[in-house]
C-alpha positions in Angstrom: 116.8 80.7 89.5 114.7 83.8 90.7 114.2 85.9 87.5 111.5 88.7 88.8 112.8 91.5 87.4 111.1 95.1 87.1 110.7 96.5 83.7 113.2 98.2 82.1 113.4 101.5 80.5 114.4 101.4 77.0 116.1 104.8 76.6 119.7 104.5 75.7 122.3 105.1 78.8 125.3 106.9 79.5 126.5 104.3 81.9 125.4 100.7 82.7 125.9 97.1 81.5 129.3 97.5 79.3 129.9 100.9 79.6 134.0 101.7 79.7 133.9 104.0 82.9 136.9 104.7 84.4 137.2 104.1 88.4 136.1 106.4 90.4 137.7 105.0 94.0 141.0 106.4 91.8 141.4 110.0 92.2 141.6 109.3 96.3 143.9 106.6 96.3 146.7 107.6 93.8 146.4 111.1 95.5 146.5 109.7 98.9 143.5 110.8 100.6 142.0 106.4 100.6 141.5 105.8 104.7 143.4 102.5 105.7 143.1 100.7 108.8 146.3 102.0 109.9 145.0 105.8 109.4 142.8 105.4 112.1 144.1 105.9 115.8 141.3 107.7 118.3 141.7 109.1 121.3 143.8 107.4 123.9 144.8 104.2 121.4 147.0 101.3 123.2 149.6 99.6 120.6 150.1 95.7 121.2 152.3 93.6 119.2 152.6 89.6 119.6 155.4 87.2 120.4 155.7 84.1 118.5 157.6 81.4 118.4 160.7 81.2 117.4 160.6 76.9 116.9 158.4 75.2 114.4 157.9 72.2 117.0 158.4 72.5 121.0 157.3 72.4 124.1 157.7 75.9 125.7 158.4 77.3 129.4 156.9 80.9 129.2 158.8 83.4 132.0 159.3 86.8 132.1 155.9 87.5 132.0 155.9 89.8 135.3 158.8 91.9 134.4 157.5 92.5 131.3 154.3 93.7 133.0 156.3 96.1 134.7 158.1 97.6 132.2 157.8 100.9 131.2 154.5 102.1 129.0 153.3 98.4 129.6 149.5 98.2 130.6 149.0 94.2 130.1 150.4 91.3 128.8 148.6 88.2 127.7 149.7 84.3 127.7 147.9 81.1 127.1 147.1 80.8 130.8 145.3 83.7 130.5 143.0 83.5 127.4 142.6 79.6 128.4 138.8 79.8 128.5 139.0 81.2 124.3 139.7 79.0 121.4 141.4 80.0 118.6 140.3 80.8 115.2 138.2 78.1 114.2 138.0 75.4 111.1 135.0 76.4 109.6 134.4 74.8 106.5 135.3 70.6 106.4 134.8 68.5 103.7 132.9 65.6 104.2 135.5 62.5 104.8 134.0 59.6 102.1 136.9 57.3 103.2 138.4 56.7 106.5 137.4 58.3 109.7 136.0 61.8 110.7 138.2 64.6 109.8 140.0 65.6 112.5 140.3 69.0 113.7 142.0 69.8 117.1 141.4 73.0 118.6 143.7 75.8 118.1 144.7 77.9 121.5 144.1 81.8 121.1 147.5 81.7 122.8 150.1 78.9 123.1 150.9 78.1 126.2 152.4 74.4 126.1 153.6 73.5 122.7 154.5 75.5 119.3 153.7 74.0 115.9 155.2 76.4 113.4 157.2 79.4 113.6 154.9 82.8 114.0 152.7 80.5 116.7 151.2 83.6 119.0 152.7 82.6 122.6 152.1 86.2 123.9 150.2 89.4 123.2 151.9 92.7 125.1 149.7 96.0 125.0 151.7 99.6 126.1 151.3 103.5 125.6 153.8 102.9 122.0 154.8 100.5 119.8 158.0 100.9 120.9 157.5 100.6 124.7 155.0 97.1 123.8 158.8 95.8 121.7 160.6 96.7 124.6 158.8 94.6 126.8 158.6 91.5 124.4 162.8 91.3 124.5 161.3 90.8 128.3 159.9 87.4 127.2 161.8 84.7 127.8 160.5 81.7 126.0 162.3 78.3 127.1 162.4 76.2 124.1 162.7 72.2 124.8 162.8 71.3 120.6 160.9 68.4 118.9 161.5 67.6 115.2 159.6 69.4 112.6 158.3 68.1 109.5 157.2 70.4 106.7 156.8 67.8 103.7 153.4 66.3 103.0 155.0 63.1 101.9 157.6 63.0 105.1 154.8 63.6 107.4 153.0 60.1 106.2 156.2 58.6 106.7 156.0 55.8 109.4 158.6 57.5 111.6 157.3 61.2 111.0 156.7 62.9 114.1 153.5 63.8 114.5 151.9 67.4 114.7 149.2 66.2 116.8 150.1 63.1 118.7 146.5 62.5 120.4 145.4 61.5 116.2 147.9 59.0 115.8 148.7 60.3 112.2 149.0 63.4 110.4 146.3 63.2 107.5 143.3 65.3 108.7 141.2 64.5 106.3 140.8 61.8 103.7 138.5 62.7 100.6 137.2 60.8 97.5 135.6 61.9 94.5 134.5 59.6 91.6 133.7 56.2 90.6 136.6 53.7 91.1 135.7 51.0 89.1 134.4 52.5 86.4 138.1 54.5 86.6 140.0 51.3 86.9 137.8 49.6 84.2 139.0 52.2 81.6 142.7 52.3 82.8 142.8 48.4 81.9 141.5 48.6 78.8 143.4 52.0 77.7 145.9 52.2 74.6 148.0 54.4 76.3 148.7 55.6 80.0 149.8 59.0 80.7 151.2 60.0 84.2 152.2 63.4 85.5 154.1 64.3 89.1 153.5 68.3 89.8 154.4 70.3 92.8 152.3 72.9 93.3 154.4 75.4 95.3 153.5 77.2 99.0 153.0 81.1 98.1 152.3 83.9 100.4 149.9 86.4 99.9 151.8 89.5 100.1 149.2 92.2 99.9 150.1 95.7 99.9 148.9 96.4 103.0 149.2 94.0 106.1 146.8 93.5 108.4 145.7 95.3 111.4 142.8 96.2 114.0 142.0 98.7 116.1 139.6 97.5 118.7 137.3 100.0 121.1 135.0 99.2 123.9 132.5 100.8 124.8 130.6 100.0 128.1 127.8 102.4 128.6 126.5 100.0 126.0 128.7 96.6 126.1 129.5 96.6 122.5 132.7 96.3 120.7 133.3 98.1 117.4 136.1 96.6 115.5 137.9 98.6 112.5 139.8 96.5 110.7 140.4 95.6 106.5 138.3 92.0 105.7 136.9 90.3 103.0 133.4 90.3 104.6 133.0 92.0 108.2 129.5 90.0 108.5 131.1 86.9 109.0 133.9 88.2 111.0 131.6 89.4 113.3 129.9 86.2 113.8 133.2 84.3 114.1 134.6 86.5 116.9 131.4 86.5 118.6 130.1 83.2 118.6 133.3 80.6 118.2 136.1 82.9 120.3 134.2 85.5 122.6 131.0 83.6 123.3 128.8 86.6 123.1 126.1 87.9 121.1 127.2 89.3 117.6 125.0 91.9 117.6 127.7 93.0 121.0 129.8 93.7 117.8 130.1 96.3 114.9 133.1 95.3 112.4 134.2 98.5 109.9 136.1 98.2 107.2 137.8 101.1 105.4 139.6 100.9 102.8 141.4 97.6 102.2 144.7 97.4 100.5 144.3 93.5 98.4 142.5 90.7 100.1 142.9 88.0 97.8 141.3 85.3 100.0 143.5 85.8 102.8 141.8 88.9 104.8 138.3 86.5 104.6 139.9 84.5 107.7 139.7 85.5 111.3 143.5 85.6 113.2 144.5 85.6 116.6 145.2 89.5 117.2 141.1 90.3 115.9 139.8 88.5 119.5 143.2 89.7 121.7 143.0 93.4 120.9 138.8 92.8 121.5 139.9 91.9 125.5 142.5 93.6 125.8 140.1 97.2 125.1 137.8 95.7 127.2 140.1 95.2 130.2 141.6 97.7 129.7 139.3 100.5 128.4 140.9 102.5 125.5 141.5 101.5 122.1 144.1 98.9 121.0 145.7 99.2 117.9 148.2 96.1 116.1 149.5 96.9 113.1 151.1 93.6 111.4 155.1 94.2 110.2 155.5 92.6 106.7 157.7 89.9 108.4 154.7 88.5 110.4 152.9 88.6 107.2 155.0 85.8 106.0 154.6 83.9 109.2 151.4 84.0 110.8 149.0 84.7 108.1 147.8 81.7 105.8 149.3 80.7 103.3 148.4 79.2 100.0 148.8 76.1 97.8 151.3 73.5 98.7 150.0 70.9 97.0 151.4 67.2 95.6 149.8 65.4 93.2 149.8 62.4 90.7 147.8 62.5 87.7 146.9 59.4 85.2 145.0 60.2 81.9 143.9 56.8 80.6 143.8 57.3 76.6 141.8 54.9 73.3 143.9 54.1 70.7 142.5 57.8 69.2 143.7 59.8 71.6 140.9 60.4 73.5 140.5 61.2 77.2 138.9 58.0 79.2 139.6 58.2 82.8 141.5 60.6 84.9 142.9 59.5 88.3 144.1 61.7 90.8 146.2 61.6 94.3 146.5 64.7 95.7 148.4 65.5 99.1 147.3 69.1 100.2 149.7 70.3 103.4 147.4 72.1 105.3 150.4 73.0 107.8 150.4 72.9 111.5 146.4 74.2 112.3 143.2 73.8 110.4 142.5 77.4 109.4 139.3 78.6 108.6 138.4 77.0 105.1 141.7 75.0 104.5 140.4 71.4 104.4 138.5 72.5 101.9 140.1 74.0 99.5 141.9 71.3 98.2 138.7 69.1 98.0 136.5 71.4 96.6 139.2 72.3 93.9 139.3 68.8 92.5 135.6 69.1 91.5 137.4 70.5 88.6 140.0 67.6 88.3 138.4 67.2 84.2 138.6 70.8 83.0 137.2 71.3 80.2 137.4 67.7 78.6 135.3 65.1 78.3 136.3 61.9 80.5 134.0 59.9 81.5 135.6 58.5 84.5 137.5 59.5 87.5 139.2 58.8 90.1 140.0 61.3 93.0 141.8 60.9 96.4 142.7 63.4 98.5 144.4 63.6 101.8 144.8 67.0 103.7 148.1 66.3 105.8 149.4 68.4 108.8 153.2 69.9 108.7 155.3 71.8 111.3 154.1 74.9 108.9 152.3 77.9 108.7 148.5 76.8 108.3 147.2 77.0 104.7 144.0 79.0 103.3 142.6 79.9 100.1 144.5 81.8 98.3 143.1 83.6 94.8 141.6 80.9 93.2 141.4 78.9 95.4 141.3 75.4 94.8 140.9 75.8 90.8 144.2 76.6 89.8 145.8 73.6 91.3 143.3 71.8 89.4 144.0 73.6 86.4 147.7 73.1 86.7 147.4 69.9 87.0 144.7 69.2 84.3 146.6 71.3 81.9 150.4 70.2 81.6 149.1 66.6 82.0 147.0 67.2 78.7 150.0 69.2 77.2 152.3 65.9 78.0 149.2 63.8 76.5 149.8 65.8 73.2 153.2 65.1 73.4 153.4 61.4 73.9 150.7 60.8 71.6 151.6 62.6 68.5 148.9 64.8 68.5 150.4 68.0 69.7 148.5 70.5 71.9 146.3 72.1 70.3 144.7 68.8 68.3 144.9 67.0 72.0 142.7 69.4 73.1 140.6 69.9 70.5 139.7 66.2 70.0 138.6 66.1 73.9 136.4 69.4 74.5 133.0 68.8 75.9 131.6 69.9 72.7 128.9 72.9 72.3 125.5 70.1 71.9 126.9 68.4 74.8 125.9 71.3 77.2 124.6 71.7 79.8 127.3 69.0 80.8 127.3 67.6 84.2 131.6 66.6 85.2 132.6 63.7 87.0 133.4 66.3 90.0 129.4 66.9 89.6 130.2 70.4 88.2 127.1 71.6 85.6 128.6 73.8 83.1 125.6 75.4 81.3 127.3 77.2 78.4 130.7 78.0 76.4 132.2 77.7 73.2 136.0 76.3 74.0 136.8 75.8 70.4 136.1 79.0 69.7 138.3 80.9 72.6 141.2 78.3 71.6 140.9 79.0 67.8 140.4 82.8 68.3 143.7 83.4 70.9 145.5 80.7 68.3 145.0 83.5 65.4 145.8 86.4 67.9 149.3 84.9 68.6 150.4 84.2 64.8 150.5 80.3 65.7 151.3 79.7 62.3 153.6 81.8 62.5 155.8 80.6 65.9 158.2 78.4 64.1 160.0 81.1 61.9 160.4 83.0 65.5 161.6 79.9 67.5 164.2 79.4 64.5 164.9 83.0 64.7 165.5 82.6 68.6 167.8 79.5 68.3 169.9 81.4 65.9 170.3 84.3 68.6 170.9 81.8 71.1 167.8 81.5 72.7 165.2 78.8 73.5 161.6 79.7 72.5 158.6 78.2 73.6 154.7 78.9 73.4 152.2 77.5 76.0 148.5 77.1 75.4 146.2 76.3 78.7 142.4 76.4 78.4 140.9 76.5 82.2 137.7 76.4 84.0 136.4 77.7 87.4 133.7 77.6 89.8 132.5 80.9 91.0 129.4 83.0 91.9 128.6 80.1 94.3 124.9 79.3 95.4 123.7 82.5 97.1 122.5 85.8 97.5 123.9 89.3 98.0 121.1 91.7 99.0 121.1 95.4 98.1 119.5 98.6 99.1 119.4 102.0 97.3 118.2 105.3 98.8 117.0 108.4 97.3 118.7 110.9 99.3 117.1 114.5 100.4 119.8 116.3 98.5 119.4 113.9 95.4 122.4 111.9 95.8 122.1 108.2 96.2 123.1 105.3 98.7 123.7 101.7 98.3 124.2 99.5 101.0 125.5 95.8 99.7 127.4 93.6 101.7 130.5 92.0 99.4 133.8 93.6 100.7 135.8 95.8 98.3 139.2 95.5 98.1 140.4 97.3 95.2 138.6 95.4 92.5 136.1 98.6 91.9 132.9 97.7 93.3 132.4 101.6 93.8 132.3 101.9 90.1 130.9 98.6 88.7 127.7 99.2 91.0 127.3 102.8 90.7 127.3 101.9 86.8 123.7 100.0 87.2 122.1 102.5 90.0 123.5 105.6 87.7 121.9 103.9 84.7 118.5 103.5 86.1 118.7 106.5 87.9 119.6 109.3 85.3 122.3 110.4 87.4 126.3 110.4 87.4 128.4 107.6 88.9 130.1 110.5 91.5 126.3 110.8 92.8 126.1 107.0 94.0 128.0 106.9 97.6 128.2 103.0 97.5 128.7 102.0 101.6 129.9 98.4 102.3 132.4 97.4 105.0 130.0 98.3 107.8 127.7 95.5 109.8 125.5 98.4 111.9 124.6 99.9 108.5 124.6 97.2 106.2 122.2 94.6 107.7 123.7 91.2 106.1 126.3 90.5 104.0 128.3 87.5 102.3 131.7 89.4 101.7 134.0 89.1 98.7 135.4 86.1 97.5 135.0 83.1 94.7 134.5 86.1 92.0 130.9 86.5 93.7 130.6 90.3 94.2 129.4 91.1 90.2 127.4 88.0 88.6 125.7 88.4 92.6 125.8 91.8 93.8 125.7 93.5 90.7 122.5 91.9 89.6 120.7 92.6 93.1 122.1 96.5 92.7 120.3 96.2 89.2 117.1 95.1 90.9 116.9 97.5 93.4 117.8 100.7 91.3 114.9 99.5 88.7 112.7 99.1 91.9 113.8 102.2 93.2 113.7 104.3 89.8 109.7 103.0 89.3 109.0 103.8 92.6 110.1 108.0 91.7 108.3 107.5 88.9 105.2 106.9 90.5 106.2 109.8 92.8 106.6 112.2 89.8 103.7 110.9 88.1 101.4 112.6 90.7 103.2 115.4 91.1 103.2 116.1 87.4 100.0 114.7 86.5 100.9 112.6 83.9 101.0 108.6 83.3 104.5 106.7 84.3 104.6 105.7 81.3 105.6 109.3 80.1 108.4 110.3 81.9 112.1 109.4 82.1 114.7 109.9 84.4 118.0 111.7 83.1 119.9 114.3 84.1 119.7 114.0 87.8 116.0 114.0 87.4 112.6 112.9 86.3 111.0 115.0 82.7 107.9 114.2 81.0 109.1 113.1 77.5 109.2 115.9 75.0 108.5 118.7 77.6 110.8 120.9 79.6 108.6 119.8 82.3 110.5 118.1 85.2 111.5 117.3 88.9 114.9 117.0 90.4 115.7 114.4 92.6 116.0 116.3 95.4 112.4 117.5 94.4 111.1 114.2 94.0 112.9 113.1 97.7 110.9 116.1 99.5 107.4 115.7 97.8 107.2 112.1 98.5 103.7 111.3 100.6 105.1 107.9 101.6 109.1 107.8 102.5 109.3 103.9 101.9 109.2 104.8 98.3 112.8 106.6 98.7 114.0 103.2 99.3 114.1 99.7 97.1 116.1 96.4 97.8 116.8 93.9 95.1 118.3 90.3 95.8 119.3 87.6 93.5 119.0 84.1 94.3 121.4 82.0 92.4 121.3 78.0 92.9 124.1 77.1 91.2 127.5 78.4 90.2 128.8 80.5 87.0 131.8 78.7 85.0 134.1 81.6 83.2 136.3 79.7 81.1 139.2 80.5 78.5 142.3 80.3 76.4 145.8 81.7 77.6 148.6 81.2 75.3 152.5 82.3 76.5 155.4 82.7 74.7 158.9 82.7 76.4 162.6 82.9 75.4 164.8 81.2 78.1 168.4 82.0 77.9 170.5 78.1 77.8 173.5 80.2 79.5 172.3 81.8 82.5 168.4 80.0 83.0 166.5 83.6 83.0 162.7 83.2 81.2 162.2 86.4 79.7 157.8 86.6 78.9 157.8 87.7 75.0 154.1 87.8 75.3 150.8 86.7 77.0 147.3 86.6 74.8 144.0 86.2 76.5 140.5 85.1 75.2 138.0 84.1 77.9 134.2 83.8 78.1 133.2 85.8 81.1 129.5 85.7 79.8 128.8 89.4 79.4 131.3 92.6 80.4 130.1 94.1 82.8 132.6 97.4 82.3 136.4 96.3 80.5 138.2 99.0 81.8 137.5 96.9 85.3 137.6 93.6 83.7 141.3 94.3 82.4 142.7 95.5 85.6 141.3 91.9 87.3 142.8 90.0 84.7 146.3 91.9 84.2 146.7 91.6 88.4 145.5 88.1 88.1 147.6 87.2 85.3 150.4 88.7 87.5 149.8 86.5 90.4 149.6 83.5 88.1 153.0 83.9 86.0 155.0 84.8 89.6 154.2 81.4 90.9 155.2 80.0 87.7 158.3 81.9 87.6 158.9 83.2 90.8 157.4 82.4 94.1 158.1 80.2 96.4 158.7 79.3 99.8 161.8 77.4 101.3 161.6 75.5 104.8 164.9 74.2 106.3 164.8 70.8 108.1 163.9 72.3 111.2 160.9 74.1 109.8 162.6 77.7 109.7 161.0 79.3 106.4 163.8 80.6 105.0 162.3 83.1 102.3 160.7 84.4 105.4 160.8 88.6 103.4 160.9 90.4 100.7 164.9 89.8 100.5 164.3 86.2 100.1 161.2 85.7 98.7 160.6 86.6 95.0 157.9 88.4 94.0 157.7 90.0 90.2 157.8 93.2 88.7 155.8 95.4 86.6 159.5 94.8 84.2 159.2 91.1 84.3 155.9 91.4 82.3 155.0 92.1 78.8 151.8 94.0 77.8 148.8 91.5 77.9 146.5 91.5 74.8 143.0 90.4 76.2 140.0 89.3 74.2 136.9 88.1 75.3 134.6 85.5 73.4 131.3 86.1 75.8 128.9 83.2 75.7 126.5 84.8 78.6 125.8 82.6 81.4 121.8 80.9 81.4 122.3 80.5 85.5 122.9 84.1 86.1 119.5 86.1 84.8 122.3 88.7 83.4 124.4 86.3 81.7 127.7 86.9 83.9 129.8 84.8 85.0 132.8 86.5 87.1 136.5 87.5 86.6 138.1 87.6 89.6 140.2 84.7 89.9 140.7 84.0 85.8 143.7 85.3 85.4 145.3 83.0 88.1 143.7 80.2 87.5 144.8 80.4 83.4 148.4 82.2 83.4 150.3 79.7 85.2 149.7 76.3 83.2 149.6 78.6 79.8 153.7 79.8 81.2 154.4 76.5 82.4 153.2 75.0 79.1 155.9 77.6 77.3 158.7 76.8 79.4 158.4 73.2 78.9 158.3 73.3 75.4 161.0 75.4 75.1 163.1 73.0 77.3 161.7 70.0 75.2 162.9 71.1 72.0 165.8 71.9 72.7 166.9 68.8 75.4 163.7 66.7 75.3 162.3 67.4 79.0 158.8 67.0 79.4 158.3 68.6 83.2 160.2 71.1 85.5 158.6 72.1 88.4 157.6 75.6 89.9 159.0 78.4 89.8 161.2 77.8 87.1 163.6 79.9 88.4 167.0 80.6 86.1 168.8 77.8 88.6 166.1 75.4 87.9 165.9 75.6 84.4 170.2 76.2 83.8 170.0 73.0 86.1 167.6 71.1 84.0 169.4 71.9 80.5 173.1 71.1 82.4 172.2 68.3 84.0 
């Protein structure tokens, strides 16, 4: 852990670490003046839209091509013969296969031109004057479908007579991953009082982001480069992806800009088809192209997430307490692998344990291709399946041993003198207090006092339940996010970082620290990201990195950079550094109405380096936030329908870096986590049609469907990050939907005895279960 760290000034601050300031990306976006991707068109812009398939599984006959070419407006039109030399997006991240052979990764055509493998699959890409003359041409397409049978079911594909998604392989598992120690798993399963299994489905969900994805793509030849504007996660690594793996060029030949970006939530970080197309296409052609995505391509071409299917085993002593876990874990990974999807699913069971301690396991996973939509990280990514499944399997431990939930749990926490505590999934958690989050949110709730209100329910007619889960993650992976702050000539500072904003207030939560040091307002910081020709490297957003990384870095660098005026000031003024402060958008000597103004300071200084100062964090291992959700439902025997009563947070984020920030991460999180529990879901027919392929069909909640959240931290700061954080990005998801499972179930169990429902627990489901 690097821990040099400039001195810090000990006069108290308006803004900084904890400080409540309210957003100040706000006043443009809810007055409508933020700058999307689709708000940019220059000069002269093309518009293109794609033709997919219309099949999950076939061999295809493209024709039409040439009178589509000439159609009105049309300036080209793209197939697979014609992009033949380009690959598609690549797999970038595969986990290392323990068992079995390598994993296997075909590559993925920029452009189908023989055989479809999902429906969305991009078979043609039509550039015109309009949008509407490019959808014109497309009805020109005519796409001869011979049909082979689909498969979208992890367990159907392993099936002997499944038909394969890649017939070259011979199979349809990828990717076969172990994790653990299987005899020292089996050892404790044979000598176990009691042997508790768990089936869970954890359901296919699509993104759904408020604003789709598009890219407008200029060329400029005077200087062969491309300049990219589109809304990403990261444009550093976009750029390299498009240059190196699809175009073959230099990615310094590329400049990627991001403006504002409308929710990312681990699907904007991946690179799609139409990024590389609408690059050659304003090549060839000359002018900007522009492709806006229509929500209904949302649902089919960009990754989705989950879709996992998994058997747990809890071997338990005569006590009750935790002695092995074993887990088999079928991930469908759908027709392609996409850019991190192998491992997602393998670097998720890393934390199969939770927070218990077991001192064995047993993991096995096997990443299976489908007749599907390819699968990606989705917020979270990897840790809430793992959660999930951790959680209602210890919730049906409780149950079938007597012990109830709460003593279950208790009696198996890695205690406080056990920490730092190296997991079975070689996870180091270095500090918490779980105990103390569970015993906290308990008293928040009224525990004691849920059975007067379940009575109360029943005599109403209702069924009441309350759901505790305690969760783990993994964030603030290994790394560094470098950052640069300027003194500018009119006073103002810049900072250039390279994480990827995309709505969770970076703008604010860094201008806190450089506004702090500085002795200036937050509205002075212009905080630039989004932007590889200014920002020289970057690692993007995702995994809850931006804050315990970049924040710390931003801290660095504005400490660096407010010493640096100080020593500026100091000959200037003629007085020791030790004398002077910075407040007020300027530098005083303490006790005097002597002073310098920024702008001042940025026109006296001899040597212009000392206007600018980078920080950078090295972090070597990752931060574990971890916590105690607890929901309370009423479910309606008559009609099914859940109705939320309430949802109580307590988590250990380390330190707060500003709650006004923290809350609207964990209430958006939260939201994401109870729709898959109650919601979302997607529906394929036999012939690998999604069926809940919109908004019609495919159940997102509402702001109605929720109650208000009551959140609570209980900070135990983080000794791997120098400032104690450790991330909040992902929380919420990863806790809400095993805490509202949890309450659903036990509303269902006292009132019929079921111990498991799967996701969502839609009314049907549930009205189903209790009739059955």
């Amino acid at each position: 852990m690097n821990d040099m760290t400039p001195p810090r000034d000990s006069a108290p601050r308006k803004f900084g670490m904890g400080a409540p300031v309210r957003r100040k990306e706000d006043r443009a976006l809810i007055t409508g003046r933020g700058f999307f991707t689709g708000d940019y068109t220059p000069p002269g812009t093309l518009h293109a839209v794609v033709v997919r398939s219309m099949m999950a599984h076939a061999d295809i006959r493209v024709g039409g091509v040439e009178t589509a070419r000439a159609a009105p407006g049309v300036r080209l039109v793209l197939t697979g013969a014609d992009v033949a030399d380009y690959q598609g997006p690549p797999a970038k991240a595969i986990a290392p296969s323990a068992v079995g052979p390598k994993a296997k990764a075909p590559r993925r055509p920029l452009l189908v031109a023989d055989r479809v493998r999902h429906v969305g699959d991009p078979i043609a890409f039509i550039v015109a004057d309009t949008v509407d003359a490019a959808k014109a041409a497309a009805e020109l397409i005519d796409i001869d479908y011979d049909t082979l049978p689909a498969v979208t079911d992890c367990r159907a594909a392993l099936g002997p007579d499944a038909p394969l998604v890649w017939p070259d392989l011979g199979t349809n598992v990828a990717l076969t991953y172990k994790l653990g120690n299987v005899a020292a798993t089996d050892a404790a399963f044979a000598r176990a009082a009691k042997i508790v299994r768990l089936d869970v489905v954890n359901q296919r969900l699509v993104a759904n982001y408020m604003e789709t994805r598009g890219i407008i793509a200029e060329y400029d030849a005077a200087t062969d480069r491309f300049t990219l504007t589109l809304g990403t996660q990261g444009g550093h690594s976009m750029r390299d992806i498009i240059a190196r793996d699809i175009l073959k060029i230099d990615p310094k030949r590329i400049r990627v800009v991001t403006p504002d970006v409308g929710g990312g939530f681990g699907t904007k970080a991946f690179v799609y088809h139409e990024y590389p197309l609408a690059a050659l296409a304003a090549k060839q052609l000359g002018q900007p192209v522009k492709w806006l995505q229509e929500r209904g391509e949302h649902f089919l071409s960009d990754a989705h997430g989950r879709d996992n299917l998994t058997v747990g085993e809890m071997a338990l002593d005569a006590d009750g307490r935790f002695m092995a876990l074993r887990v088999d874990l079928l991930s469908n990974i759908g027709a392609y692998m996409s850019q991190f999807g192998a491992d997602i699913a393998a670097g998720g069971v890393t934390m199969s344990t939770g927070l218990y301690d077991i001192a064995a396991m047993d993991v096995t996973v096997r990443c299976v291709y489908t007749t599907t939509t390819p699968t990606d990280a989705y917020r979270g990514a990897g840790r809430p399946e793992a959660a999930y499944l951790i959680e209602r399997l210890v919730d049906l431990c409780g149950r079938e041993t007597g012990l109830g939930p709460i003593e279950i749990r208790k009696r198996n926490f890695i205690r406080a003198d056990q920490l730092p505590y190296l997991t079975q999934g070689g996870r180091n958690y270095d500090t918490g207090d779980f105990t103390g989050h569970l015993d906290r949110n308990l008293a928040l709730v009224d525990y004691d006092g849920f059975p007067a209100r379940a009575e109360a329910a029943r005599l109403r007619g209702k069924l009441r339940g309350l759901g505790i889960a305690t969760y783990v993650e993994a964030c603030a992976f290994p790394g560094s996010e470098p950052a640069t702050v300027k003194l500018n000539a009119d006073g103002t500072v810049t900072l250039l970082i390279g994480t990827q904003t995309n709505g969770q207030g970076h703008g604010t939560a860094y201008s806190q620290f450089v506004a702090a040091h500085l002795g200036i307002d937050i509205d002075k910081v212009e905080v630039i990201q989004g932007d590889t020709d200014r920002v020289a490297t970057g690692e993007g957003t995702g995994g809850s990195r931006s804050i315990p990384l970049g924040a710390v870095s931003v801290d660095r660098a504005s400490l660096t950079l407010a010493s640096q005026i100080k020593q500026i000031a100091s000959d200037e003024l003629e007085v020791g550094v030790e004398d002077l402060e910075l407040a007020d958008g300027g530098v005083s000597i303490v006790g005097t109405d002597r002073s310098l103004s920024l702008a001042e300071i940025a026109a006296k200084a001899k040597e212009p380096a000392l206007l600018t100062a980078v920080g950078e964090f090295v972090q070597d291992e990752c931060t574990y936030p971890n916590g105690t959700h607890i929901a309370e439902v009423e479910i309606d025997p008559e009609t099914g329908v859940t109705t939320l009563i309430d949802f109580s947070i307590c988590d250990d984020f380390g330190v707060t870096v500003n709650p006004i920030l923290l809350a609207g991460q964990l209430h958006g999180g939260v939201a994401q986590g109870i729709g898959q529990a109650l919601n979302e879901g997607t529906i394929f027919d036999a012939d690998g049609q999604l069926l809940t392929a919109s908004l019609l069909d495919y159940c997102l909640p509402r702001a109605d469907n929720f109650p208000s959240f009551r959140l609570a931290t209980h900070n135990v700061p983080s000794v791997t990050n120098v400032m104690g954080i450790k991330g909040a990005g992902e929380a919420g998801t990863i806790g809400a939907t095993p805490a509202v499972m949890n309450a659903v179930v036990d509303a269902l169990a006292r009132a019929k005895g079921i111990t498991h429902i799967d996701m969502p627990a839609t009314p049907e489901r549930i009205w189903a279960a209790l009739n059955d």
